[in-house]
Each structure stands twice: as structure tokens, then as C-alpha cells.
N, C-alpha and C positions, 0 to 999 in steps of 0.2 A: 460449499464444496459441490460440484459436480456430479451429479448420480452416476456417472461410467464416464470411461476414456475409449473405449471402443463399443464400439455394439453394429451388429449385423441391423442394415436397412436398405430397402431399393434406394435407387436414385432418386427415385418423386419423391423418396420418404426425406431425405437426403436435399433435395431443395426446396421442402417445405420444413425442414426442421427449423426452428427457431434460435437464430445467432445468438452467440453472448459474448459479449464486449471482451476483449483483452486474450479472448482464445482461438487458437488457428483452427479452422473447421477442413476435416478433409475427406476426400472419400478414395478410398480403393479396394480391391479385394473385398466387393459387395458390402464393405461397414463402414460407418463413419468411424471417423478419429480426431479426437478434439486432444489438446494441448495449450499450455498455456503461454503465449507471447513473451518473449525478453524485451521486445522495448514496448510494452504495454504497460509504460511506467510512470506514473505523473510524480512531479515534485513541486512540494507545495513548502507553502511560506508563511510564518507567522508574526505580526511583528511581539514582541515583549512589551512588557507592560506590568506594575503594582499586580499584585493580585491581593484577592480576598479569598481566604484560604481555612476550611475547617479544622479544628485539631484535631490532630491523626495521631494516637499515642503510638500505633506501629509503624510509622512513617522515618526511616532514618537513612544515611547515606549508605550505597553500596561498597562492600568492603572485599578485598582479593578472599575471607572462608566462606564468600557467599557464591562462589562460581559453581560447585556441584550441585547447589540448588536451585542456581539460576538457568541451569542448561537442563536440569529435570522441568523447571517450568517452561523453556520455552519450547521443550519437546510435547509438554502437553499442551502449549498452545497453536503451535504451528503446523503441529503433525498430519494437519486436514487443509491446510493454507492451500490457496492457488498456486502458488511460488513454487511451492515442493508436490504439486499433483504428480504421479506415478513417477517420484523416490523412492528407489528400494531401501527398507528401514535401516541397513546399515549404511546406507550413505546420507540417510538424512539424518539420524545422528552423529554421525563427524561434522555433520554441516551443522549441528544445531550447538556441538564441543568446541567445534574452532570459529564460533560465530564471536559466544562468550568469550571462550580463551582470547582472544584478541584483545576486547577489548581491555582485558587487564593488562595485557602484552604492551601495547603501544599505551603507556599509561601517558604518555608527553602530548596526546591526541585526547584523550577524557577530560572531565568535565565532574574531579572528584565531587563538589560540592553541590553539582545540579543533577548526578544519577542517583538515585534515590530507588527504594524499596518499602515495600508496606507489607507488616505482616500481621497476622489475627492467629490470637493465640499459639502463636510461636510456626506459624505456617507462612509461609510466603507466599504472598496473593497474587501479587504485582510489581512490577518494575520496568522503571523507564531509566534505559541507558543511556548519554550523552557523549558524542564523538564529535572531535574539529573536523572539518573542512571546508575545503579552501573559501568557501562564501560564509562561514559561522557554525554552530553547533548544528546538530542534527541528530534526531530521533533514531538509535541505530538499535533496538526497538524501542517498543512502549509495548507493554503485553500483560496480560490479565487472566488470572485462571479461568477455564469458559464458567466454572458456576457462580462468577462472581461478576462476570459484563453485564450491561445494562442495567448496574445498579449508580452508574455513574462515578466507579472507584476508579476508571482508567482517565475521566475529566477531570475528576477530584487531582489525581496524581499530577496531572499535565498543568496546573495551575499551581504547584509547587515549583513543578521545574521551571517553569514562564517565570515564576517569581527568582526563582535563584538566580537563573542567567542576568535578570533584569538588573538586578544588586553586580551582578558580576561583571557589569558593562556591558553586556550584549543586546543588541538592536533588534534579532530575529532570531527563530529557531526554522528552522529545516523538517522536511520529511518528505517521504516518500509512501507511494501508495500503486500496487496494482489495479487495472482496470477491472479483472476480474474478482475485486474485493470491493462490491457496493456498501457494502457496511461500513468498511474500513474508509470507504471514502468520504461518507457521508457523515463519519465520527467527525476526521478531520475538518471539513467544512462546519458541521456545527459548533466546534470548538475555535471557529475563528482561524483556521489555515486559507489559502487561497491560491490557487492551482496557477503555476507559473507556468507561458508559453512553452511551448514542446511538439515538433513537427511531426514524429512517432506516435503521438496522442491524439495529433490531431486527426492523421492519416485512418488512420485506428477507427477514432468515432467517425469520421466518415464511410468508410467502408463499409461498419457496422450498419449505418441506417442507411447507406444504397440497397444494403443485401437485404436490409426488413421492409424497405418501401417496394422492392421487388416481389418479396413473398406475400407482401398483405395484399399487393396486385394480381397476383396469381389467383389468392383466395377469395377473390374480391370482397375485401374490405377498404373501400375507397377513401375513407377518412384518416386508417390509419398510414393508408399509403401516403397520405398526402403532406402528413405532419412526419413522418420519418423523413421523405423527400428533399422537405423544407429543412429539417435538423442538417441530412448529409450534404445540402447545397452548402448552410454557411460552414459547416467543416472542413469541406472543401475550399471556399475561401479560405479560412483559416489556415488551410494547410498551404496553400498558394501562398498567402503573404509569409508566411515563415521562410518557404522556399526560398522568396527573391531575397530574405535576409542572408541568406545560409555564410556567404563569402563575407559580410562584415562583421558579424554578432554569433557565431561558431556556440559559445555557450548558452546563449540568451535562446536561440532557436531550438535548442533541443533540449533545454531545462537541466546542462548538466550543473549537478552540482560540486564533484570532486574535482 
């Protein structure tokens, strides 16, 4: 999460400040103002596959009297998310009631036998919800209480639901991930996701390392202007060839998934 959304700074302070991926940088009324991008949104792909899977005595399918505890956990996990930076608390809980609520709502869109929960001593840890769309399931989250990440309980879960879908005939799973969530991204990649074409993504990382190869030029640090430079060139490609696609392949170029 972000140490501030606004903060009083000169200008030089202002275009030496250090970019970060996925958020709009602005300056007026003498402070910066950072925010977090809407199409700073990658969607990634997984395919299915067997899994080999530990036994989880608290591991069982999510059921319609688990919604009040699923909307307490995902208030406790998202309440500092990029997604939701400066939501005021009563909008981000309707947003975090009718996130859940849905999905029991369109239950003809779930995925009873692949959303799955994990609880430790009668507490709810974890859960990964499963919703159709139009390209196959998708991760509509996967979320994990924070004193329990990094112990590998949110891979452990994801190699259930791999397993379910894969029994259930399904080829790939879906997800989604903000730019400005490195963890979150870096989960999915080591768990074997892999980041589909997207010209908002691309444009994105390219901007980003124009703006850092400029300020490492300013400061002069020559090496690292040189390897940002090179990163924002082929992003730049990248973003060009999407472009010339945009009139034939509409989905394929912007990574939509719905």
C-alpha cells in the first residue's frame, strides 16, 4: 500500500519522485497526487492440470451461511488493496457486501464444486471463489487472511481449485491482477499464471520506464537510465503491435476477459 495519496512537494521534488507502476502521478496545488489506474489491469492464464494436493482437514466447498464471513474476510483483506486506495470506509464495504453477495446471487455463473474455503479451528482463513466467464472460470478472488500469507496456504488452496476445474473439464483458469499489486503478481506468476497480451498494460509499463529512465538521467545514474530505457523501448513495441492489432482481435489486444 502507498504511504499517502497526497503530500505537499516542489516541482523538482515532484519530478524526481520515483514512479510506481499502475498509479497516475500528478502534480497541482504545490503536492503530488497519486491514484490508482483502472486499466492498469493484467489478465493472466492458467492452464489446469492433476494436482498433488496436501490434506486440508479445513478445506470444504463454500456454502450461501458462509457469506457474512466471507465479506468480514475480504474486508480484512482488501481494505489496504490498490483497488480500493482512498475508499471511504462506507463505500468500500458495500463494495466488499455486493462483491460476495453476487456471487451467491448469479449462482448459474459459480463454480459450486471449485470455490472452496479453508478454516483452522473453526475460523476462516481463506477462500477462493470461482465465477464463469465468457473465456472459462476465473478467480473472482482468492484471498487469505494477512497473518496467514506467505505461508503458502493461498498456493496450497489454488492447487485445489486447479484440481477441481480439471475433473470438471475445464482447460484453464483466469485471473486478474493490478499493476500496482507486485506481490500479487508475482504470486500469480509463481504459481504458474502467465500474463495475456493487453495494450493498457503495455502502454502502462512503458510510460513507467520512460518516466524512470528520465529521472535516473537527471540524477545521473547512467546504468540505470539505460536498462529502464531499454525496458520502455520494447514496451513500446509491445504497445505498437497490439495497436496495429486493435481492428482484428478487439479481445485478444486488451486482454479482455468478460
Amino acid at each position: 500500500m502507498v504511504e499517502f495519496l497526497h503530500k505537499k512537494m516542489t516541482w523538482e521534488e515532484f519530478e524526481n519522485f520515483p514512479r510506481r507502476i499502475g498509479w497516475k502521478h500528478e502534480y497541482y496545488g504545490g503536492s503530488i497526487h497519486l491514484s490508482p489506474s483502472k486499466t492498469a489491469i493484467a489478465s493472466l492464464r492458467l492452464t489446469t492440470s492433476p494436482q498433488s494436493m496436501p490434506i486440508s482437514p479445513g478445506l470444504r466447498p463454500v456454502s450461501r451461511e458462509d457469506e457474512p464471513a466471507l465479506v468480514a474476510l475480504f474486508e480484512h483483506c482488501f481494505r489496504n488493496a490498490v483497488e480500493y486506495a482512498s475508499w471511504p470506509a462506507r463505500a468500500f464495504h458495500e463494495e466488499s457486501r455486493e462483491n460476495i453477495h453476487l456471487f451467491f446471487e448469479e449462482s448459474d455463473r459459480s463454480y459450486p464444486g471449485a470455490s472452496l474455503l479453508l478454516e483452522d479451528e473453526g475460523q476462516l482463513i481463506a477462500a477462493g471463489l470461482i465465477r464463469q466467464i465468457s473465456r472459462g472460470p476465473i478467480l473472482q478472488p482468492i484471498f487469505v487472511a494477512p497473518n496467514r500469507q506467505r505461508q503458502g496456504t493461498g498456493s496450497g488452496l489454488l492447487r485445489t481449485v486447479v484440481h477441481r476445474l480439471h475433473e470438471l473439464g475445464e482447460t484453464a483458469l483466469f485471473s486478474r491482477c493490478h499493476l500496482g499489486n507486485p506481490s500479487s503478481m508475482a504470486w500469480h506468476l509463481k504459481n504458474g499464471f502467465q500474463e495475456l497480451p493487453n495494450l493498457f498494460v503495455a502502454q502502462h509499463r512503458a510510460y513507467f520506464y520512460s518516466a524512470e529512465a528520465e529521472r535516473f538521467a537527471r540524477s545521473s545514474d547512467p546504468a540505470q537510465s539505460d536498462e529502464a530505457s531499454r525496458l520502455a523501448d520494447a514496451w513500446w513495441k509491445e504497445a505498437e503491435r497490439l495497436q496495429s492489432m486493435v481492428g482484428e482481435a478487439r479481445d485478444e489486444v486488451f486482454g479482455i476477459l468478460d
